[in-house]
N, C-alpha and C positions, 0 to 999 in steps of 0.2 A: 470806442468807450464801452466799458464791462458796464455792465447793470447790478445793483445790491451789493456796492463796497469790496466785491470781489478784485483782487489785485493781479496782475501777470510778470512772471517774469520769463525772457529768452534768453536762452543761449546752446551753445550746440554740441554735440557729442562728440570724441575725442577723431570720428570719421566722416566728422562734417553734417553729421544726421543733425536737424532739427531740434528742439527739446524747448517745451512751453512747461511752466509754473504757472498753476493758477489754485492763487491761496484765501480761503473762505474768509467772510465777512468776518467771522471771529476766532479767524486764525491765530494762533501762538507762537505760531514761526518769526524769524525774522526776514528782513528782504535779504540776506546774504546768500548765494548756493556757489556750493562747489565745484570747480573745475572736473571735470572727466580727465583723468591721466594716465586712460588702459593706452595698450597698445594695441590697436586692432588691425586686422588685416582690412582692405581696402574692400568698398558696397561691392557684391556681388553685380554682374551686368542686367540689365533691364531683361526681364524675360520676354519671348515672346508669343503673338498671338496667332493661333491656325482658326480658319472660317470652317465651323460645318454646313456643308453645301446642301445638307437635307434638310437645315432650319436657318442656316443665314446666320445662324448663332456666331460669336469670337469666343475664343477659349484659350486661355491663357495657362502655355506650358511654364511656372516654377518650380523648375528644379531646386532651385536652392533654400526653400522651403523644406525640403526632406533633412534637413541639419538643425530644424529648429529643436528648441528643449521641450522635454517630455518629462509631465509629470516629476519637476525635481525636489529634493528634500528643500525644507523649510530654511533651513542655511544654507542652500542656492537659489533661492528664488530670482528671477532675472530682473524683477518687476519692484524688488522692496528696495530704500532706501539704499546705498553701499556702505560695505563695508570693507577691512581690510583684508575680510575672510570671506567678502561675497562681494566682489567687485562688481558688480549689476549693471544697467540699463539708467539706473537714475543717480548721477552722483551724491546728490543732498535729501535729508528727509522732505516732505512736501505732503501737501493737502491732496490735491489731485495732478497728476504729469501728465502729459502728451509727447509722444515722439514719435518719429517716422522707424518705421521698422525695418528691424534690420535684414530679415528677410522677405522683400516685401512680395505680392502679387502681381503689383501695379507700379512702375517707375522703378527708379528714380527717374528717369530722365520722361521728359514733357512735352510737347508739342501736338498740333493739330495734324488728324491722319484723316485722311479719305476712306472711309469704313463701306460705303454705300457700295450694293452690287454682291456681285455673287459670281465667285470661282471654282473649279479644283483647285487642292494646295497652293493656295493665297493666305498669307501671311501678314504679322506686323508687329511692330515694337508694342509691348506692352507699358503703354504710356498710364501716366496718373502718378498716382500717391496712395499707400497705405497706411495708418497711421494706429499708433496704439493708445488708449485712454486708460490710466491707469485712477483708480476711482479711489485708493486705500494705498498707505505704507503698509497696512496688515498683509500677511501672508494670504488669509482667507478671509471667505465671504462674498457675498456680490452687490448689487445694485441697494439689494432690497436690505439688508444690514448697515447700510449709512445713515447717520444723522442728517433731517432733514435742511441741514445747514450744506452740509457737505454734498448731497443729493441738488440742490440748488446751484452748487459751485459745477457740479458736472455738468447740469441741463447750459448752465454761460461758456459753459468751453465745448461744449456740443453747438452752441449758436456761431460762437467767434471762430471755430475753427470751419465752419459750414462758410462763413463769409470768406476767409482767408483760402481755403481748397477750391470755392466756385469761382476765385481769380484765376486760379492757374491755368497757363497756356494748354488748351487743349482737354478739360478735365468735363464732361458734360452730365454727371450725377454726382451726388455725396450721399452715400450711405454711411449713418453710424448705426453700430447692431452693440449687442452684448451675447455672448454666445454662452451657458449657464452648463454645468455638469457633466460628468465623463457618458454619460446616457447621452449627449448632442456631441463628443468630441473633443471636448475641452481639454488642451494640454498643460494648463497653469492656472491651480487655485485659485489662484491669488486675482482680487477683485478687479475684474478689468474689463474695456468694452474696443473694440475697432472702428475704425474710419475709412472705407474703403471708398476713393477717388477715382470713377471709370473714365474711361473716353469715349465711351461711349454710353446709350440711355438701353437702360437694361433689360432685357426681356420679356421680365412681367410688366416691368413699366410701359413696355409698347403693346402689350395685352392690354393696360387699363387704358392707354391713349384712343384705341381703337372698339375702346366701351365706352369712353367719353363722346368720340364720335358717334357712337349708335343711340344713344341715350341722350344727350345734350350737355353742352356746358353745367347744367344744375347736378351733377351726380354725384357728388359729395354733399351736396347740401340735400338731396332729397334721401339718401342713403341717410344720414343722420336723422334726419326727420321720421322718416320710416323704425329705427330701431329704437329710439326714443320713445315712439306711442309702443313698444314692444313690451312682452315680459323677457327679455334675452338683458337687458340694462343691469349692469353689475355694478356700478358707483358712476357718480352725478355730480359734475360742481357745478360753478357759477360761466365757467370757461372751459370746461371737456368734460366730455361724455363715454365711459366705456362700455360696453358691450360684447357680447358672443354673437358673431354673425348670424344673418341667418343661414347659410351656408356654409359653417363651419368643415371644414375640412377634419381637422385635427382634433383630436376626443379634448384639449384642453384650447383653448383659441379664445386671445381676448384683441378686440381692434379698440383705439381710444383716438379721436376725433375732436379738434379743438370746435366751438361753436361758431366762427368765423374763421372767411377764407384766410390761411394761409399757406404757400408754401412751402414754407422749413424755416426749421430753428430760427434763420435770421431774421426773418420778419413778424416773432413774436414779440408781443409787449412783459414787459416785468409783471403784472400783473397775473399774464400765463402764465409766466415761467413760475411764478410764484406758487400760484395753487399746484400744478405738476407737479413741483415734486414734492406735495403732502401728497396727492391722489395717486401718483405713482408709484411711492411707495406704500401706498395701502394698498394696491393690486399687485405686488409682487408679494407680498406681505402675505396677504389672504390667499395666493396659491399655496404658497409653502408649506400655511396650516393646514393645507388639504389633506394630507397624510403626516406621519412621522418623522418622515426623512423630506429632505428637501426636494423642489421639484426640478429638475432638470425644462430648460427653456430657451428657445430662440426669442431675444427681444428684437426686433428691427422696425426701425424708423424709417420709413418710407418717404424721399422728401420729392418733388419734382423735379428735374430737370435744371439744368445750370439755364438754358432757355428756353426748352419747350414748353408749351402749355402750363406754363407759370399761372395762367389765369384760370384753369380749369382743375388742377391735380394739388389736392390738399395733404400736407402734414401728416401723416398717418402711422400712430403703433401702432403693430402685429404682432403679441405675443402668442406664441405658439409652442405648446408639447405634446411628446409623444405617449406621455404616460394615460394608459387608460384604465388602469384600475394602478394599487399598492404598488405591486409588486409585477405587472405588466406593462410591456411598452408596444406600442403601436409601431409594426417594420417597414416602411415601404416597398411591398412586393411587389410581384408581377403586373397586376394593371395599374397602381401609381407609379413605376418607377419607369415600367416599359411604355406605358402608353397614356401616364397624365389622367389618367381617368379615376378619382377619388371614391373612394367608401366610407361614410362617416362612421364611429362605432358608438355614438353616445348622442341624440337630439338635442339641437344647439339647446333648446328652453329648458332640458333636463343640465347641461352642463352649467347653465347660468346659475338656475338655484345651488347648485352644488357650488359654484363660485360666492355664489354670495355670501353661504355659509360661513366660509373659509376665510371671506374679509369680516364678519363678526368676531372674528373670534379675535382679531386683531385689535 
């Protein structure tokens, strides 16, 4: 059951791919969408995964990834509504869409794999699901350019599809990110966020597991309490709290913390979702006014585990850019890229006031 009058509709793509409708509270759509009637060539095969044997790390070789569209004109976009002169990704106009992508990272195909252990050239299917969230029929724009109506409609399809991917056979994280500006990579204007469904619990995530362990069970709750008595606090509501670390990494870096445990989207009340997305759109909002041009950004949502330490590992955005001044970006060179070892270029308390600025102006 959707929260806030939000509506869903399913059906699938002319290749079998997935495809979710979810149409806002005071949508003007009707329930009707139209059939997909491309002729497509049949999913690319499941890619797969090689172990590095120096970190235990899986790394998932797609290939077919390298075919995806790049920067296309305004009457190709893959992502807008179709037409007869732009046969796209979504057949009917719509409020926000979900679909399993067509070239994905992760899957299609699914099941439980034995990951534990450590080889030379050891292998495996690149199990999960990728999925793409298209936030706008506009060509452009991002997160932070939706009406707070629409911004509500995405945080219910970030919850409901967090429920429907932590069923699947074998999927053991759900990250939803949004990935912002050709400064981070981005190959398509056009407003939109991912769903990436691992098989396994991710990296950093077993970094923070093993800070949980050194720290205690309370370490999202005393991290919040800690940045809270801070000057690093950049907007406050009644239900989350954002912040600039205090060990900011990244000259722009904002973390936001609901005020009760929870682990991911699904286990939030209406009442969260409700306020998010006024306050999230006021922190994307007030980056953007930081300069003249828009900010280039990694948003990711950090959820816990399909089961691990569900009881310990909270909810968590990481926004994070590379920009550190106008017209300069922060590169990761030689010791963060070779050796992980970070240099901040901006004091987290100095970047906060500069953030707070930025959501005033808002």
């Amino acid at each position: 059951m959707l929260m806030a009058g939000i509506t869903k509709h399913e059906t699938t793509l002319a290749d079998g791919r997935d495809l979710v409708y979810y149409d806002d509270a005071d949508t003007t759509l009707t329930a009707e969408r139209a059939i997909d009637a491309r002729s497509l060539d049949p999913r690319p095969a499941t890619a797969t995964m090689r172990q590095d044997p120096l970190t235990g790390e899986w790394i998932s070789i797609a290939s077919a990834r390298q075919n995806r569209v790049f920067l296309p004109p305004a009457d190709q976009d893959p992502l807008a509504p179709a037409t007869p002169a732009n046969p796209s990704e979504v057949p009917s106009n719509y409020d926000v869409a979900v679909f399993e992508n067509r070239s994905p990272s992760f899957g299609p195909d699914l099941g439980e794999l034995d990951l534990s252990g450590l080889a030379l050239g050891r292998t495996a299917p690149s199990h999960g699901r990728c999925e793409v969230v298209c936030f706008s029929p506009e060509h452009e724009g991002s997160f932070g350019s939706l009406s707070q109506s629409r911004a509500r409609t995405v945080i219910e399809a970030w919850a409901d599809r967090t429920t429907f991917l932590s069923a699947l056979p074998g999927v053991a994280q759900v990250f939803p990110f949004e990935n912002r500006g050709e400064a981070i990579g981005v190959t398509l204007h056009h407003p939109h966020g991912q769903i990436y469904s691992y098989p396994y619990v991710t990296p950093r995530t077993q970094r923070l597991i093993a800070s949980i362990e050194q720290h205690g069970p309370t370490l999202f709750a005393d991290i919040l309490s800690f940045e809270r008595a801070s000057e690093r606090v950049v907007l406050a509501g009644e239900h989350w709290t954002a912040y600039v670390p205090f060990a900011a990494r990244w000259p722009l870096e904002v973390h936001m913390l609901p005020h009760r445990h929870v682990p991911d989207f699904s286990a939030t009340n209406s009442e969260e979702r409700d306020e998010l997305a006024g306050l999230y759109l006021r922190l994307l909002r007030g980056l953007d006014a930081l300069y003249d041009t828009p900010t280039p950004y990694i948003a990711a949502w950090h959820q816990a585990p399909v089961v691990a330490s569900r009881a310990d590992i909270r909810l968590m955005l990481q926004v994070t850019s590379p920009r550190r001044a106008e017209s300069k970006l922060k590169y990761l060179a030689g010791s963060e890229s070779a050796m992980g070892a970070w240099i901040g270029d901006i004091p987290p308390e100095q970047a906060a006031q500069f953030i707070r600025e930025g959501i005033a102006r808002v």
